[in-house]
N, C-alpha and C positions, 0 to 999 in steps of 0.2 A: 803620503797618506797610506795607512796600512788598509788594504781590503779583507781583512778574514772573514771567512765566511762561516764562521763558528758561530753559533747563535747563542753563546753568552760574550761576545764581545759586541753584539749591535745591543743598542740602546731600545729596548722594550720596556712595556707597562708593566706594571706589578702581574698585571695576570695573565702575559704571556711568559713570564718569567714562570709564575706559578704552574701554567697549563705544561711548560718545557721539563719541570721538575716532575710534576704528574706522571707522562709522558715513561720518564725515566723510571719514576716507581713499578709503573704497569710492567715498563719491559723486564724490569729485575724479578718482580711477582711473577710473570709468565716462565721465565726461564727456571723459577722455580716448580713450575708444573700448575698454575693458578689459569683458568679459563678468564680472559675479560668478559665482563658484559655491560658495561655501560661507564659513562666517564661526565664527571660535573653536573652532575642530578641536581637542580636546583627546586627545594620545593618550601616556599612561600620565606621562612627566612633563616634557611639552614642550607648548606650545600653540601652534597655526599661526593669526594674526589674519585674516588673507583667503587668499583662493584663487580666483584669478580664472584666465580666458583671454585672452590677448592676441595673436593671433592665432593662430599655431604654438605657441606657448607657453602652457605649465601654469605658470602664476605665483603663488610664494608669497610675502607678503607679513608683514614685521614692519614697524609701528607705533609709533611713540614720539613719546610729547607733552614738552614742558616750556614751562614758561614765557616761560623766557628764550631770548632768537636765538642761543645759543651751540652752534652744530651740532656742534663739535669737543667738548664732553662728551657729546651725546646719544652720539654715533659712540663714542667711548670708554669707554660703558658701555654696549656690544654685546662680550660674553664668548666668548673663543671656543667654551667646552664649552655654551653658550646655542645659537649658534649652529650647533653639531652634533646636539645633540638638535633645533632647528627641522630637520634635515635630515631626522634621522632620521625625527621625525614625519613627514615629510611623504614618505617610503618608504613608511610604513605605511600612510600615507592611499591612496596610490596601489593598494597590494595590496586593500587595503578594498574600496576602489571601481571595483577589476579593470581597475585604468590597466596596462598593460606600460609600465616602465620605460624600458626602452631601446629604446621605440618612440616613447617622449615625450619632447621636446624641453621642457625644465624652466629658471624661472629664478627668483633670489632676490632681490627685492626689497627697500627700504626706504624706507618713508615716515616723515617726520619734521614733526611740525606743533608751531610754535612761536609764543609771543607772541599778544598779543591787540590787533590785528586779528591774525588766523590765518597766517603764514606756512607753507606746505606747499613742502615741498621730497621729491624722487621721485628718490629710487637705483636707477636698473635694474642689474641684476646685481651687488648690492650684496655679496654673497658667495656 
């Protein structure tokens, strides 16, 4: 019986698979110089993956793995009403946590990690 203790060969949910890829976005974002601040913002039925700071910018952050290097289905299965609710949540986030909106400089990101070895590929201003 092989014991690896690699955490993509044990057999996990969709959403620790998801949180593991997460995980992996944050640290490649940080190593670019991006501040974390907060991770899996759930707000009523949208979910914001990261929220970092990158310098002037309040940066929201959606996530998507697949296996295959095919970036044009990852990109094509981003919905635009998906994509309005990450707005929206990410309004609510900001009232939450007593951001002024229009005092913040905001932007929507997209990280896409594909294939194994890990290709990471980083959308600024992706919508």
């Amino acid at each position: 019986m092989d014991m690896r203790s690699n955490w993509k060969y044990k057999a996990m949910s969709t959403r620790e698979v998801g949180t593991n890829y997460e995980l992996l976005a944050e640290q490649f974002l940080q190593e670019k110089g991006m501040l974390p601040l907060a991770r899996n913002q759930r707000i009523r039925y949208a979910e914001i993956d990261l929220i970092l700071k990158d310098g002037e910018y309040l940066v929201f952050v959606e996530v998507k793995y697949r296996r295959n290097q095919n970036f044009s289905q990852i990109l094509e299965q981003l919905r635009i009403s998906q994509l309005e609710r990450i707005k929206h949540a990410a309004k609510v986030w900001m009232t939450i946590e007593d951001i002024v909106e229009h005092q913040t400089s905001c932007r929507f990101d997209l990280v896409t990690i594909t294939g194994e070895p890990f290709h990471i590929e980083w959308f600024k201003d992706a919508f």
